[in-house]
N, C-alpha and C positions, 0 to 999 in steps of 0.2 A: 143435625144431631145424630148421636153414632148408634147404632141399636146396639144392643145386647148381643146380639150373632155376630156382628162384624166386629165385634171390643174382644168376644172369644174367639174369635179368629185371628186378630192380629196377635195377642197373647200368644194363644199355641203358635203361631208361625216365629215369633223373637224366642219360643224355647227349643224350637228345634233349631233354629241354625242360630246359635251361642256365637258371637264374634269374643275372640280372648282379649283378654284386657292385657292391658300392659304390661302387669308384674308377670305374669303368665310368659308372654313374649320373651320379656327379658329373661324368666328362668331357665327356659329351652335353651335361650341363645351362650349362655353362660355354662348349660349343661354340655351343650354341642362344643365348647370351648374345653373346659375342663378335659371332655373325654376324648378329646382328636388326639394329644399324644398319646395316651395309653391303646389308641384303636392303632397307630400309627407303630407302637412298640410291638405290638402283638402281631401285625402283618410283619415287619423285616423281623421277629424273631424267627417265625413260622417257614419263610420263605426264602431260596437260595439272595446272596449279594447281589444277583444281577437285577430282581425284581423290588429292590428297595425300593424305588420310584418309578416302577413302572406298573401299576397298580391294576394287574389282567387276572381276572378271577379264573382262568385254567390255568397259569401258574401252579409247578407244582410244589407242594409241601413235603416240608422238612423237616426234621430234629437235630440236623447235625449241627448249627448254631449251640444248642443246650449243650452236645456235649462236647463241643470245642470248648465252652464257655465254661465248665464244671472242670476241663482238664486244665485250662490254663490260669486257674486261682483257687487256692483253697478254700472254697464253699461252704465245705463239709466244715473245715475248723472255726468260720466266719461265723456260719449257723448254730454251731454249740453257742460260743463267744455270747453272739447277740439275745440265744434262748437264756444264758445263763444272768444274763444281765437282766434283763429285761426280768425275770422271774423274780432274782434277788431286788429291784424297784419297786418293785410293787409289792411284793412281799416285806419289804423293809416301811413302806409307804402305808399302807394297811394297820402295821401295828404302831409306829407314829402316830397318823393322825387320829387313829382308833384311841390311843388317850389323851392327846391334845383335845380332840374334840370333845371327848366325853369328859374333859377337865374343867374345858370352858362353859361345856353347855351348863355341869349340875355342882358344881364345887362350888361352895362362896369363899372366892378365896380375895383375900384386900389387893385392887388396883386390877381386876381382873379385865375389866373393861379396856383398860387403857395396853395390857399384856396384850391382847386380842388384836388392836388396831396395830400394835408393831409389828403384830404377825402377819397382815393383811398389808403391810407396806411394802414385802415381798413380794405381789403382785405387782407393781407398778416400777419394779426393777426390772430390767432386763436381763437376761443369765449373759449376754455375751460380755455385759461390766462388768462383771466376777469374775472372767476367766483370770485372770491376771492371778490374782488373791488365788483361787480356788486352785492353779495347778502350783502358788507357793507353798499351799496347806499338803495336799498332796505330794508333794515333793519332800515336804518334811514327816511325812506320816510314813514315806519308803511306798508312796500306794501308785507311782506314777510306772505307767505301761502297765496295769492292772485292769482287771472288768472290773474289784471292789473300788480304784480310786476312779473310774467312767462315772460307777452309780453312786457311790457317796454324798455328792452336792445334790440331789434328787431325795434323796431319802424322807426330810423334812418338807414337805408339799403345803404351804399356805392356801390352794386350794384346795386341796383334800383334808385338812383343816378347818376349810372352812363350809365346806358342803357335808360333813360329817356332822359338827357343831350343830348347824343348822336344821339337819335329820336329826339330833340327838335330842333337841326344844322342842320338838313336836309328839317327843313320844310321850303318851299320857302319865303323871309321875304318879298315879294309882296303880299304875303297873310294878313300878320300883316301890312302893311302899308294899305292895303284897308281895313281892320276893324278899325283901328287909325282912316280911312278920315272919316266915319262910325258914330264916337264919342265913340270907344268905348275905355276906360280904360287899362290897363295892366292886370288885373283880366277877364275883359270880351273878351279881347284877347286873353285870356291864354283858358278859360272855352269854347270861341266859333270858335277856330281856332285852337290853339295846341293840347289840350286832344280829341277832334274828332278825328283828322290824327293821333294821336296814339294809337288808340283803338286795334291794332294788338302787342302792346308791351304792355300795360297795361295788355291781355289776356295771353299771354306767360309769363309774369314775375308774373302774378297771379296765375297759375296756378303751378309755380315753388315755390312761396313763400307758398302757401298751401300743396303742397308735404313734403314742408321740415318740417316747425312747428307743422305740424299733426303730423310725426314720430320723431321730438325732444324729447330726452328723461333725458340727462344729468343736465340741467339747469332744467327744472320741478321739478327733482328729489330733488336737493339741495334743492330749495326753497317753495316745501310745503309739509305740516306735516299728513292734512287731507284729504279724503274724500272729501270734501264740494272745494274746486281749483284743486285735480289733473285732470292733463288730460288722456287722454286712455294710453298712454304711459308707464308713470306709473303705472298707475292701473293695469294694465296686469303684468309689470316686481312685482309687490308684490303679481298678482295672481297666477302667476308662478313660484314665490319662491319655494326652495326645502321642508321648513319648512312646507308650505302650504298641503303638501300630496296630491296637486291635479294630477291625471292621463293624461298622456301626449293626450289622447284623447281628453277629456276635454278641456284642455289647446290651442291643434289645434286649437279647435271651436271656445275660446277666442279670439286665433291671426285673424281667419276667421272674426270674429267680428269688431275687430280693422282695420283692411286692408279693409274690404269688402266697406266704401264709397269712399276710391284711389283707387280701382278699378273699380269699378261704371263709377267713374268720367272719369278715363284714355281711357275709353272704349267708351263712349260716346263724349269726348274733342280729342282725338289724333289727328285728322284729325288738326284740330284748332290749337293745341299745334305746330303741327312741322310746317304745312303753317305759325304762326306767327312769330317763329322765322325765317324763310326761308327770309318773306317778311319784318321783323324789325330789322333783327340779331343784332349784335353787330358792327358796324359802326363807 
């Protein structure tokens, strides 16, 4: 029979030495995958061509990769490009689904239900079926080699749509009935009682709709020719062509360039990112 002292002894001794469980295991092991090329990009940016693979911590560092890299593609034009895009998406995306959603969530409007699931059929589309269609629309609009015909097929967002809608049925409709007593409109009820209370989804699906369009690379590509609308995405995959004969150090440096303001961002936002989803999820 075990006494009492030796049941709290074995107890304390399985809390001090935790064996990790599996998922645990696998998460590392996934992390450690994930992050080897970007540990791997940031050594050959930092360090001359001869130590790409030769991995001696007195090696010494460098900058001159970055501004080989910055003289031989236009960065600076890449950077407007991408910032201009990127701000026109989500800013175009914002005010879409901001009445989409507040349409479906509070309108009775006939066959709304069944409008809804069309719009949610969107998700189960892939964007790269559309190219076809989307750069003949484009092509007819005069938007092709443009940043406005890049972000145009992005603008109407089914998920942003739908996680708006979703934040918009939760907000108490005592609140919208003491703004109505108020005198205020459908617009001023939407501006000064729904987009407040959602300012923890607005944040979280911004911050997801800027991840993505910053690193889209497929549709930019089709649809322009120049210089003067690609976004960094681009820029880089024809800086990095094979043809180009540029040095994989170099190259590093470029992708460090490209990545370096989603990392800025994720470093400084994370906290924010996962509290808002935590507190807006999907409902």
């Amino acid at each position: 029979m075990t006494t009492p002292t030796v049941a709290a002894s074995t107890t304390l001794a399985r809390r001090l030495v935790r064996v990790p469980s599996l998922e645990t295991v696998a998460a590392w092991l996934l992390a450690i995958v994930w992050i080897f090329p970007l540990l791997y990009a940031v050594w050959a940016a930092f360090h001359p061509s001869a130590f790409m693979v030769r991995f001696d911590l007195l090696a010494p560092l460098t900058l001159e990769n970055f501004t080989n890299a910055w003289s031989q593609a236009p960065f600076e034009r890449y950077y407007i490009n991408t910032f201009l895009l990127v701000t026109g998406i989500v800013t175009g995306q914002f005010v879409v689904c901001t009445l989409a959603g507040f349409a479906f969530a509070r309108f009775p409007i006939p066959g709304r239900d069944v409008l809804f699931m069309l719009v949610l059929i969107q998700l189960f589309v892939f964007p790269e079926v559309l190219i076809v269609e989307n750069y003949r629309i484009a092509s007819g609009l005069g938007l092709v080699d443009t940043i406005a015909g890049i972000g145009l097929p992005y603008v109407a967002s089914a998920f942003g749509i739908f996680l708006l809608r979703q934040t918009f049925k939760t907000i108490p409709r005592e609140l919208e009935d003491a703004a109505r007593v108020e005198g205020c409109g459908w617009m001023a009820v939407l501006l000064k009682v729904y987009v407040p209370l959602a300012k923890p989804t607005y944040l979280a699906y911004g911050l997801v709709s800027i991840s993505h369009h910053w690193n889209n690379f497929l549709w930019p590509l089709v649809v322009t020719n120049s210089v003067e609308s690609r976004p960094l995405t681009v820029g880089l995959g024809i800086f990095s062509a094979p043809e180009t004969g540029v040095n994989w150090a170099t190259i590093s440096a470029a992708t460090l360039l490209s990545i370096a303001p989603l990392l800025v961002a994720f470093l400084l936002f994370q906290r924010q990112f996962v509290q808002s989803f935590l507190r807006a999820g999907i409902r």
